[in-house]
C-alpha positions as CSV (number, residue, x, y, z in Angstrom):
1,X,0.0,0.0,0.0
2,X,2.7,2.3,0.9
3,X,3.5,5.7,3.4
4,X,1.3,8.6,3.1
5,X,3.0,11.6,3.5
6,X,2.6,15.1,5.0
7,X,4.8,18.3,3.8
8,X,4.8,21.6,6.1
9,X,5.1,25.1,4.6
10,X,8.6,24.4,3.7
11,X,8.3,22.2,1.3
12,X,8.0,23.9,-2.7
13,X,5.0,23.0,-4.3
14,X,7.0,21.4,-7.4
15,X,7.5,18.5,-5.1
16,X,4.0,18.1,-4.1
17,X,2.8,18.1,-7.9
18,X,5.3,16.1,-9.0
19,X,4.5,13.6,-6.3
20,X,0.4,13.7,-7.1
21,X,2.0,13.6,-10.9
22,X,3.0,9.8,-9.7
23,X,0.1,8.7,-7.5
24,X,1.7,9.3,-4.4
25,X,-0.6,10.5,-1.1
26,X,0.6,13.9,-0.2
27,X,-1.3,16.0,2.2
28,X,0.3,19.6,3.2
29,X,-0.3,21.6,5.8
30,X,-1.8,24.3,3.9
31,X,-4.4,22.2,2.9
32,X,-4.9,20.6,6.4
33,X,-5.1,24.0,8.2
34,X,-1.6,23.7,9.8
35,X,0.3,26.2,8.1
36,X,1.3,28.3,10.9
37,X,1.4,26.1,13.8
38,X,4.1,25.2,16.1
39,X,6.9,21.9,15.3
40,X,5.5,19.9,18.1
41,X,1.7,20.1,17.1
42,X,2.8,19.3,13.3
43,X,4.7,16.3,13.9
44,X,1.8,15.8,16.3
45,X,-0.5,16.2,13.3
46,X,1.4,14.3,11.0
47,X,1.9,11.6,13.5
48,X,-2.1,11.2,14.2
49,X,-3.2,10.9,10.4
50,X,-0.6,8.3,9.7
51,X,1.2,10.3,7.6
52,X,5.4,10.3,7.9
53,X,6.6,14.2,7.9
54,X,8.9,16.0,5.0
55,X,10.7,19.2,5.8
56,X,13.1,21.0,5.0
57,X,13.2,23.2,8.2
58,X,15.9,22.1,10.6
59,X,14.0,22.6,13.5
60,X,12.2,19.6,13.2
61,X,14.9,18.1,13.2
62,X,15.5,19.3,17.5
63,X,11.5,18.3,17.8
64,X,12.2,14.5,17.3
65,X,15.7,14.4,18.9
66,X,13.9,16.2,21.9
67,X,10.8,13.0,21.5
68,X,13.5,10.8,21.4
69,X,14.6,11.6,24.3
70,X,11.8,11.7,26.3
71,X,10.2,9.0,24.8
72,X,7.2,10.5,23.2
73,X,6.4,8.9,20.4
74,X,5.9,10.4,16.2
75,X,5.4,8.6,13.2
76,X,8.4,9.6,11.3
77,X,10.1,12.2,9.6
78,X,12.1,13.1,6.1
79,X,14.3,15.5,6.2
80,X,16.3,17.5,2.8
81,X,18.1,20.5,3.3
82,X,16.8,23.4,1.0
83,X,19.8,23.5,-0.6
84,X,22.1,20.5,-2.4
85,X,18.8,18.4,-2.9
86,X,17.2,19.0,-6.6
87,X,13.7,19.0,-6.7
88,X,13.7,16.0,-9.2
89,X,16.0,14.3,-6.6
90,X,13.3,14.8,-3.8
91,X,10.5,13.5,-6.2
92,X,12.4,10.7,-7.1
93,X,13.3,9.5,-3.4
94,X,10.2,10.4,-1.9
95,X,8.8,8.5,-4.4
96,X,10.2,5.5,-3.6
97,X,10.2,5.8,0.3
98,X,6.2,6.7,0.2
99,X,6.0,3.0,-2.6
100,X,8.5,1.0,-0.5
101,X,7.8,1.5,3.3
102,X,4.6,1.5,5.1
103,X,4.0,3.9,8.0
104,X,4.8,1.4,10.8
105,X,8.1,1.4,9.5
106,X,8.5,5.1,10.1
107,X,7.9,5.6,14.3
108,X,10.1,7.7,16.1
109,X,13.0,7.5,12.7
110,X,14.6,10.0,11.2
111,X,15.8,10.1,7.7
112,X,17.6,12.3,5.4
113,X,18.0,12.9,1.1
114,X,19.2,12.5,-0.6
115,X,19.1,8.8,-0.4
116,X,22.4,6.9,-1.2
């Protein structure tokens, strides 16, 4: 069946078409009324719809290290920096993860592109 995923504000749009483009499940927060919430309530968000985050906002990054930590769950999170990962590249592996894993396979992980 595959991951669904969920993009926050950071995310360009091209990757969101080109992902629909290809049949993949992408919901953003713009769409789901999350736009200009906090990290926590996001991942939060993202965690309760069964969806596995993509960002490309470092400070997401700190949210699941600090969940880690603590031991409070979240159902996963992508990470690209905004610069050094193509557009194509992020299609392309985001792709695959969303048509290869299911979202079990995402709780409490991290990962980052581009893949190797």
């Amino acid at each position: 069946m595959g991951v669904p995923l969920y993009f926050d504000v950071h995310v360009p749009y091209a990757i969101t078409l080109g992902l629909r483009l290809r049949g993949v499940d992408v919901l953003t927060s713009q769409e789901d009324g999350t736009r200009e919430v906090d990290d926590d309530v996001l991942l939060d968000r993202s965690t309760a719809s069964g969806r596995v985050l993509f960002s490309q906002d470092k400070d997401l990054l700190r949210e699941a290290q600090k969940r880690r930590q603590s031991g409070r769950p979240f159902g996963g999170i992508i990470y690209a920096p905004q610069l050094g990962v193509s557009i194509g590249q992020c299609i392309d592996d985001l792709e695959l993860i969303a048509q290869c894993s299911e979202a079990d396979e995402w709780l409490n992980r991290v990962d980052y592109l581009p893949l190797k």
